[in-house]
N, C-alpha and C positions, 0 to 999 in steps of 0.2 A: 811111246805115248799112245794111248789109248784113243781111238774117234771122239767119244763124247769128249775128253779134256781137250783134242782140238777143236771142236765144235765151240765148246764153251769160250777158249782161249779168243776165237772167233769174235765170236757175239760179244764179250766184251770190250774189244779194237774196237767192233765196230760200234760199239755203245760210247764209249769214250770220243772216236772220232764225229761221232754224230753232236754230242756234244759241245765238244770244241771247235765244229761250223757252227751252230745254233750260236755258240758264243761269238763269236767270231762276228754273224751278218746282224747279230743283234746289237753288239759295239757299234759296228759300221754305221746302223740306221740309228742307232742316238748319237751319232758325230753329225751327221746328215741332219737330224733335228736340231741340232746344236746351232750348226752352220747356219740353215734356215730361217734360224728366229733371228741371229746374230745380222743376217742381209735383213729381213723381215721390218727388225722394229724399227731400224730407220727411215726405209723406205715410208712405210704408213706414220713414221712422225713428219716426214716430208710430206706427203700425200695432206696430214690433215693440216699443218701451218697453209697450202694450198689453197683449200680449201678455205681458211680460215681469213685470209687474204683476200679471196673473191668476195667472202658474204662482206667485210670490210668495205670494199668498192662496191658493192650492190648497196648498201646502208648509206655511205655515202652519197653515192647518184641520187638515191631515190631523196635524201633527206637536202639533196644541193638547192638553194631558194635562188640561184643567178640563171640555170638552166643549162649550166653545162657550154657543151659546143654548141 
């Protein structure tokens, strides 16, 4: 076999395996975005009923005509 055909034989391994990392960490990081939204959205719908809850009790206090405690 000739240098350059091993050369070549070479550079295409490693074109291939560079690719199928690239694929590889690029899967990884949309399972990872995946996961994240999938913890995310509940958390911030919990977060804004929270939220939603307090302005509730602040609306009430302010609107209460007996004075509370």
């Amino acid at each position: 076999m000739k240098y350059i055909h091993k050369v070549s034989l070479f550079l295409l391994a490693w074109l291939l395996f560079t690719a199928l990392v690239y694929i590889v960490l690029v899967g990884i990081g949309w399972l990872g975005t995946l996961f994240g939204l999938i913890v995310a959205i509940p958390v911030e719908a919990f977060a804004l009923v929270a939220v939603a809850i307090g302005l509730l009790c602040g609306l009430v206090a302010l609107t209460d005509d007996e004075g509370g405690s």
